[in-house]
C-alpha positions in Angstrom: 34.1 27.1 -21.8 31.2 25.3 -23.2 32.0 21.7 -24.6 31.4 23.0 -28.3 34.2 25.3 -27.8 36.3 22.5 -26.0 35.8 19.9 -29.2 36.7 22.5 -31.2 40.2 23.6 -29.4 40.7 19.8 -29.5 40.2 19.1 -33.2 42.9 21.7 -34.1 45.2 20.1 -31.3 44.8 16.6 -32.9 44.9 17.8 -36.6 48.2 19.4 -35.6 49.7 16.3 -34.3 48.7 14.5 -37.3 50.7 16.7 -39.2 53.6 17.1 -37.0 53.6 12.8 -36.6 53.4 13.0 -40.5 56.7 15.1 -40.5 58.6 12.5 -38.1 57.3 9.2 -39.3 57.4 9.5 -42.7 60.1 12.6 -43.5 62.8 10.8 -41.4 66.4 13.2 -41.3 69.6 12.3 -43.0 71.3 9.7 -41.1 74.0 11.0 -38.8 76.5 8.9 -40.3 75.8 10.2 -43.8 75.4 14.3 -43.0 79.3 13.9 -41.1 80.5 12.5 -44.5 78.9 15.3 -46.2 80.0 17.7 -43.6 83.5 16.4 -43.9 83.5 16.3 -47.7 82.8 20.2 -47.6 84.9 20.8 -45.1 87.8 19.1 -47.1 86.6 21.7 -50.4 86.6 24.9 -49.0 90.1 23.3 -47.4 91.2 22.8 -51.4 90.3 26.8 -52.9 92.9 27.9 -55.5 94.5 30.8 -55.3 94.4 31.4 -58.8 92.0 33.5 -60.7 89.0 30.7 -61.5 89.0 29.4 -65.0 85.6 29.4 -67.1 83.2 31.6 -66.2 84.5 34.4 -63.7 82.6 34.1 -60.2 81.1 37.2 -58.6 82.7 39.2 -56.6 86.3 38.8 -55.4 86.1 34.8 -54.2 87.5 32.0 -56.1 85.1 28.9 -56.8 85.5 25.5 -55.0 86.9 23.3 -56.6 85.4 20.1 -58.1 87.5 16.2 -57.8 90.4 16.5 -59.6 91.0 20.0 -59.3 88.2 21.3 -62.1 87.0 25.0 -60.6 83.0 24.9 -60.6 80.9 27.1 -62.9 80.0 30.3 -61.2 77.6 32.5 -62.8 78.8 36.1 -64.4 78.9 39.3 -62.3 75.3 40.7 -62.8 75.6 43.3 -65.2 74.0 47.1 -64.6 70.9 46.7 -65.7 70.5 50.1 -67.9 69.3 48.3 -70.9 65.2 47.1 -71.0 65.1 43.2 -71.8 64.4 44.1 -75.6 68.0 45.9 -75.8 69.5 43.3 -74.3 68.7 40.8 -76.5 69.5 42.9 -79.2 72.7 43.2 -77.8 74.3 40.1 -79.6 73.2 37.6 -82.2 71.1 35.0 -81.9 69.6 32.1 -83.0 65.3 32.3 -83.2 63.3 29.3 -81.3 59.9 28.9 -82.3 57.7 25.8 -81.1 53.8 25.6 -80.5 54.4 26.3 -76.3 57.7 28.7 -76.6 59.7 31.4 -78.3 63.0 33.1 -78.0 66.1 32.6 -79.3 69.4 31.0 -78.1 72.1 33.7 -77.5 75.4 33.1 -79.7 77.3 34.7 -76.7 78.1 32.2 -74.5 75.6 30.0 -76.1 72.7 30.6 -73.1 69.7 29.6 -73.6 68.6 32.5 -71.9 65.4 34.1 -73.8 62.2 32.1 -73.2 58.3 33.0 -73.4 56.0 31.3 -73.3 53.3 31.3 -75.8 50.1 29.7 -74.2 50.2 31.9 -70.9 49.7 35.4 -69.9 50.3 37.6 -67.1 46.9 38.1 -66.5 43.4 37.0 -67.5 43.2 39.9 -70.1 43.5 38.1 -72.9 45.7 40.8 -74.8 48.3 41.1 -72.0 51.7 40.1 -72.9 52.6 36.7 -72.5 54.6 35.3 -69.8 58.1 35.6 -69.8 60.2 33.2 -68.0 63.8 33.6 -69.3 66.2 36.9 -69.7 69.6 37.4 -70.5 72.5 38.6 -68.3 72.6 42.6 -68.5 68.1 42.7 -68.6 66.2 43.4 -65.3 65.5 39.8 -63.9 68.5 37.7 -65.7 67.5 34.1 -65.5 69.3 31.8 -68.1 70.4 28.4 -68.4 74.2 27.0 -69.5 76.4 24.5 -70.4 79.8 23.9 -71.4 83.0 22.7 -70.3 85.5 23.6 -67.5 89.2 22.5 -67.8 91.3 21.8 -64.5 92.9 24.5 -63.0 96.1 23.3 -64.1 95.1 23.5 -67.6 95.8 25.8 -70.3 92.5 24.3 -72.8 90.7 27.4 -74.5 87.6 25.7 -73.3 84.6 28.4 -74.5 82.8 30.7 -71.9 79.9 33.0 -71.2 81.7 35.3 -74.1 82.5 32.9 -76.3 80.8 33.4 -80.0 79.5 30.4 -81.0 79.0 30.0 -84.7 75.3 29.1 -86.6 74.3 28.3 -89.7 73.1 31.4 -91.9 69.1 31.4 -91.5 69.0 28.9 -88.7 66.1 28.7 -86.3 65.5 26.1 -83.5 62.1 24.4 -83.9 60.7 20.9 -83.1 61.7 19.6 -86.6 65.2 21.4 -86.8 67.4 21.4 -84.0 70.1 24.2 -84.1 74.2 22.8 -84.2 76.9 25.8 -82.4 80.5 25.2 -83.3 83.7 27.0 -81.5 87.2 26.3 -82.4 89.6 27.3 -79.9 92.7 27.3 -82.6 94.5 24.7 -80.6 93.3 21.5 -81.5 90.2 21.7 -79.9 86.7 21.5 -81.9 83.3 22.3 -80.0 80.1 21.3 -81.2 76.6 22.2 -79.5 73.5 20.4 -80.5 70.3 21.6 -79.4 66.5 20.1 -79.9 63.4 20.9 -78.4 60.1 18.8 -77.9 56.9 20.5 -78.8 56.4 21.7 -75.1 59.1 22.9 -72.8 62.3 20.2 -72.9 65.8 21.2 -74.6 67.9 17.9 -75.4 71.5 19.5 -75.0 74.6 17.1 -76.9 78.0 18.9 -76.2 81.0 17.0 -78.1 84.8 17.4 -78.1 86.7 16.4 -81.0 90.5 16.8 -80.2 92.5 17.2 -83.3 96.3 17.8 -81.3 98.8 15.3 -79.8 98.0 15.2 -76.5 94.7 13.9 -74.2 92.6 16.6 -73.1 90.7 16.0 -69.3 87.7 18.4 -69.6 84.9 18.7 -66.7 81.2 19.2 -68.3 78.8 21.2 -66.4 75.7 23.3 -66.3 73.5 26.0 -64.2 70.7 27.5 -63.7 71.1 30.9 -62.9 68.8 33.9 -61.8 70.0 37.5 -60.7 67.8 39.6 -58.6 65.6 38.5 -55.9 62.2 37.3 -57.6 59.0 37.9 -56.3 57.1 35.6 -54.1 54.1 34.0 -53.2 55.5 33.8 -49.7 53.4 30.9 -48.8 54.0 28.2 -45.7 52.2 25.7 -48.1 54.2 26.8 -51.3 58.2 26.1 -52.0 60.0 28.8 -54.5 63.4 28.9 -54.9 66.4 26.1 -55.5 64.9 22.4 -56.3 66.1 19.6 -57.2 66.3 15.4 -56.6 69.8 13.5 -56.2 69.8 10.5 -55.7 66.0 10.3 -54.9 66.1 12.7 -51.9 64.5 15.9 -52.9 66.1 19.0 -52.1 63.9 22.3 -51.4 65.7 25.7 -50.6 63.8 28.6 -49.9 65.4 32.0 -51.7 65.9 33.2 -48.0 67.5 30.5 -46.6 69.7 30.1 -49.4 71.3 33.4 -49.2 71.3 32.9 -45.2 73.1 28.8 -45.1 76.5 28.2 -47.3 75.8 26.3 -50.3 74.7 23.4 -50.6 76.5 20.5 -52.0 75.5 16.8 -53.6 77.4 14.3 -54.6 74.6 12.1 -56.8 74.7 9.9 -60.1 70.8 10.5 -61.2 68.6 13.0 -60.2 67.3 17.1 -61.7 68.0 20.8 -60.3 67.5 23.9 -60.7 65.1 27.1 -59.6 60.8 27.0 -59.3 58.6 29.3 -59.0 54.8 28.8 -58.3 53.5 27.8 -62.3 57.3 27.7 -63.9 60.2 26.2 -64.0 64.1 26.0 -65.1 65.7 22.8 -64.6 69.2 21.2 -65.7 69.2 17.2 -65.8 72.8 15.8 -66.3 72.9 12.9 -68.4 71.7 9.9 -66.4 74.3 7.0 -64.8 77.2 9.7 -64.5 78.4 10.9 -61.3 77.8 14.6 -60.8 78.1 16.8 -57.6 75.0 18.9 -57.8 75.5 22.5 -55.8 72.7 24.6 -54.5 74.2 28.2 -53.4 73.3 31.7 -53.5 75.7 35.2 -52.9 74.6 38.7 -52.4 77.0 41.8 -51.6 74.2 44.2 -51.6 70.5 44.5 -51.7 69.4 43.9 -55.4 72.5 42.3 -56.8 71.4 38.5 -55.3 72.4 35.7 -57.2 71.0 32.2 -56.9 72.3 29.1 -59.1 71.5 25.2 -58.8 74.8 23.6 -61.1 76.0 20.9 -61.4 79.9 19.7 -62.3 80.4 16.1 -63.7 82.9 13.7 -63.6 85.9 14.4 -65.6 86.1 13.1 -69.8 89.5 12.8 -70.8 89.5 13.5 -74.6 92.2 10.9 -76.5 94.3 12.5 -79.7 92.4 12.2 -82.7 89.3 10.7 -80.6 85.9 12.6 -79.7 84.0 12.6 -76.9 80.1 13.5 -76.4 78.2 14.5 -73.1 74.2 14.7 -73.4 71.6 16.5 -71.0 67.7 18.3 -71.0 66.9 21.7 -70.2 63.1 22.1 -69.3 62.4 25.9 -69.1 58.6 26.2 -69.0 55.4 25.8 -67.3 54.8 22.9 -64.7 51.6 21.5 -66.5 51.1 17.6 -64.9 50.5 15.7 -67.7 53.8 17.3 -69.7 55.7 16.9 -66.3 54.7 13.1 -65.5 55.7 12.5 -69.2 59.3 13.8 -69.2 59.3 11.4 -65.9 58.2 8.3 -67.8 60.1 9.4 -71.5 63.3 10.3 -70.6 63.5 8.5 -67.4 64.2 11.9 -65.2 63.9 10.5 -61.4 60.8 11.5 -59.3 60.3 14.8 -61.6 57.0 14.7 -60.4 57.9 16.6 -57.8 59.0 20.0 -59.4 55.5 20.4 -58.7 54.7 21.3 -54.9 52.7 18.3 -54.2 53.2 18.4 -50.3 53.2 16.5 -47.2 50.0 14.6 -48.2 51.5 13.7 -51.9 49.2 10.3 -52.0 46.1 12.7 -51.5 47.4 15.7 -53.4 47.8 13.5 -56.7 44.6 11.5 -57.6 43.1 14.4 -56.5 44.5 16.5 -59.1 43.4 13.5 -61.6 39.8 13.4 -60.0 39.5 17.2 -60.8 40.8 16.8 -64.3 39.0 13.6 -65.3 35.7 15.7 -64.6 36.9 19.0 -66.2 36.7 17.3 -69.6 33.9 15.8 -68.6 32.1 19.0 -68.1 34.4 21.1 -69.8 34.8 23.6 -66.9 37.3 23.5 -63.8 34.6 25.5 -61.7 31.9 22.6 -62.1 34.9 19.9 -61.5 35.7 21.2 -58.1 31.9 21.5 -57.1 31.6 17.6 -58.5 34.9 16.6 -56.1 33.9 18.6 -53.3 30.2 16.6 -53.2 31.6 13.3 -53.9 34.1 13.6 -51.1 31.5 14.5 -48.5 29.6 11.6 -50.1 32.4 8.9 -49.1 33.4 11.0 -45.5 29.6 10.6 -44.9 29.8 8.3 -42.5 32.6 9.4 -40.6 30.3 13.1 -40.5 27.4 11.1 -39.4 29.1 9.8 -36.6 30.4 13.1 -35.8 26.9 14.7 -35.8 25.9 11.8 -33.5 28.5 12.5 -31.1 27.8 15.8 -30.7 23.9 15.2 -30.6 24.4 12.8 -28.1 26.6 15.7 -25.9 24.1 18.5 -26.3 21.3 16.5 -25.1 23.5 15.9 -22.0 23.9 19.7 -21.8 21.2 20.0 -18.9 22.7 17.4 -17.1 26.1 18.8 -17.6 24.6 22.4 -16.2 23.3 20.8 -12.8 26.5 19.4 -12.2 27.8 22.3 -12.1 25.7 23.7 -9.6 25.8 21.0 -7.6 29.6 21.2 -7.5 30.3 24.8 -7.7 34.3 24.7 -7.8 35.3 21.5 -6.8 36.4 20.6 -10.5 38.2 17.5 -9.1 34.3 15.9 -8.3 32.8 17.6 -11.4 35.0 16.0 -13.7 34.7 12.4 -11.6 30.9 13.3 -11.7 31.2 14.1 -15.6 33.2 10.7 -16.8 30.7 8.7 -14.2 28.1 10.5 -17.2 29.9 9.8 -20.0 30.1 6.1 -19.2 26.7 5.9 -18.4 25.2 7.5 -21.3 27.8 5.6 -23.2 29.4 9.0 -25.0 33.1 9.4 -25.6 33.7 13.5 -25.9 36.4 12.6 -28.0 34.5 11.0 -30.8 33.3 13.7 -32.4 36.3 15.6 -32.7 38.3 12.1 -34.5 36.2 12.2 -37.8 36.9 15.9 -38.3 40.6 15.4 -37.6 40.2 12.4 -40.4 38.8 15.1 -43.2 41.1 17.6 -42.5 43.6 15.9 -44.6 41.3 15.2 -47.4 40.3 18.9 -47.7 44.3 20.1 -47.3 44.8 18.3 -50.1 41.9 19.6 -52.8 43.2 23.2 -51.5 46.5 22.3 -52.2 45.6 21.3 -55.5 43.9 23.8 -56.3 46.1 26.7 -55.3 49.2 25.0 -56.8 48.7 23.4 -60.2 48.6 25.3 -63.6 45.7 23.9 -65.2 43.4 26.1 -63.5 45.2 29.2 -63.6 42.9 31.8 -64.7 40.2 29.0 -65.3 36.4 30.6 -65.5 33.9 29.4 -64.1 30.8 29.9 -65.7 29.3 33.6 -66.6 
């Protein structure tokens, strides 16, 4: 093996261990103390299932829901449906409210009051530009059910009509949800009990979600607010080492990533947080729940499948219990983001609404303080230029430009070691196959000439970062999806 070939097995052995020391030092595991208490706290809840049926919404399959503090049951989504009917029948299938904003469209289903019919207007499955547009939410009953809810669950001890993924919300005649008008669902449950749902949506993807109680009886109502993220069906992936899709979310600053596999393979997860997002990503999109920041909330990552085709992942969340006084009303807010995971709209939710560390529903990696500006570098030029192709050719030369003299030194290592190559070639006759007085011969050379073999390998270990992270950029934000380059 020539020492060309040697540097080179040794620059992937270091740029390895720069990764793996990247993993240790700076991705440190859960504290043993803290993952016992979590163990034990899960322990302690599959210890506490009811017996009886599960209030709310009716879990799949014949097993109850665990139970939340206080003994609320947690929201499980519905048993998928057959899926005879196309997406179009299925929304057809029950009234509903339009949504219509410059970046979505859709409509907000009465039944059960989902918001569980979003496309979105500025994308396209392809770079035809007459193919259909890219649809990220379905309802329950469609191929590919992926919807969003929220509500209230009452304690299993409770006999409060609280409304559920049948319930029929009531509209005003003519209503449509749009930047300008947000859309108000009310539901009576003929007890006492008076719901009222108000939805708004921002011009881009964020739904501000205000769920109230007004109790009109004699006695205080303890109600539980919740909501999910659900998806039925196992969703095509990328099925990239360097790309997370699947169940997301931060609590508590500690970002949780769950592969679709490994979710259906590991018992759910489960989070006890006051701050923090969740919900389901795939490469460009997004559906995310954020509870109403401040309030304690355990946040539940889980997934169940009986048979191939009938998987069901959901990221929920079940919050602290609101007791409801006579003649008193009480009002739970939260966001729903179901859309496309452009930076700029992203950061801004992050800095607006003060959603923690939302920045990373997009797959920034490892090398996050890389990944970043370099995104910024490559979108400062693009409107510069005007074109993403001549942005990455600008970033690619200025980046050589400052590793310059790391190269150089590089290229003067390995100068230095070819000239030694004759040299190199009569100790090896001279030695034959005593390697022991070859390599004492070699590093009696090397200190001589004043050449560390190793030198020339360290500034190409030093780039490899640099360039991980413009391919990382580049292969996982939107903004240059089906960018052209020129001609």
């Amino acid at each position: 093996m020539d020492d060309n070939n040697r540097n080179f097995i040794l620059a992937i052995v270091l740029s390895m261990a720069v990764l793996f020391a990247w993993q240790y030092f700076f991705v440190p595991p859960k504290p043993a103390e803290e993952a016992g208490k979590e163990t034990a706290q899960q322990e302690q809840q599959q210890q506490q299932r009811p017996s009886q049926a599960t209030p709310g919404p009716q879990a799949p399959g014949a097993e109850s829901s665990a139970p939340a503090p206080g003994g609320a049951a947690r929201p499980e989504p519905s048993a998928p449906q057959a899926t005879t009917l196309s997406r179009e029948e299925a929304i057809a299938a029950s009234p509903r409210v339009p949504i219509d904003t410059p970046s979505i469209k859709g409509s907000i289903n009465l039944k059960g009051a989902r918001i569980d019919d979003v496309v979105l207007k500025k994308y396209r499955e392809t770079v035809d530009p007459t193919s259909p547009n890219v649809v990220l939410l379905s309802p329950s009953g469609a191929p590919d059910a992926y919807y969003s809810e929220q509500g209230w669950v009452a304690g299993t001890e409770s006999k409060v009509d609280v409304p559920g993924p049948d319930t029929l919300w009531q509209a005003a005649q003519g209503a449509t949800l749009t930047p300008q008008s947000p859309l108000t669902l009310t539901y009576d449950d003929g007890n006492g009990l008076l719901f009222k749902r108000t939805v708004a949506v921002d011009e881009n993807y964020m739904f501000t979600v205000t769920d109230a109680v007004e109790n009109k009886g004699s006695e205080p109502v303890t109600l539980y607010p919740f909501g999910l993220v659900s998806r039925h069906g196992f969703p095509h992936t990328q099925s990239y080492y360097i790309l997370h899709e699947g169940l997301i979310g931060v609590a508590n600053g500690s970002l949780e990533q769950i592969t679709y596999k490994k979710a259906l393979d590991k018992e759910p997860l489960t989070v006890k947080a006051d701050s923090g997002w969740l919900g389901i990503t795939d490469k460009y999109w997004a559906a995310v729940i954020v509870p109403e920041e401040g309030k304690t909330f355990d946040a539940r990552f889980a997934a169940t499948s009986s048979t191939p085709g009938d998987e069901r992942f959901q990221s929920d969340y079940l919050m602290a219990p609101v007791t409801v006084a006579p003649n008193s009303t009480a009002e739970v807010k939260s966001h729903v983001f179901a859309g496309a995971k452009e930076v700029n709209v992203v950061d801004s939710y992050e800095t607006k609404l003060g959603i923690p560390k939302f920045d990373l529903l997009i797959d920034w990696g490892w090398f996050y303080f890389l990944t970043k500006p370099m995104f910024f570098a490559l979108d400062y030029f693009y409107k510069l230029v005007g074109n993403f192709g001549l942005a990455i050719l600008i970033v690619t030369f200025i980046i050589k430009l400052v590793l310059f003299p790391l190269a150089n030194k590089s290229y003067v290592s390995m100068s230095k070691m070819k000239k030694l190559q004759p040299e190199m070639a009569r100790l090896k006759e001279r030695f034959g196959d005593d390697r022991m007085r070859m390599q004492q011969a070699m590093m009696e050379m090397y200190k001589k000439e004043k050449v560390n073999p190793a030198s020339g390998c360290l500034p190409i270990v030093v780039q490899i970062p640099v360039f991980f992270s413009l391919y990382k950029v580049l292969f996982v934000t939107i903004e240059m999806r089906h960018a052209p380059f020129f001609g």
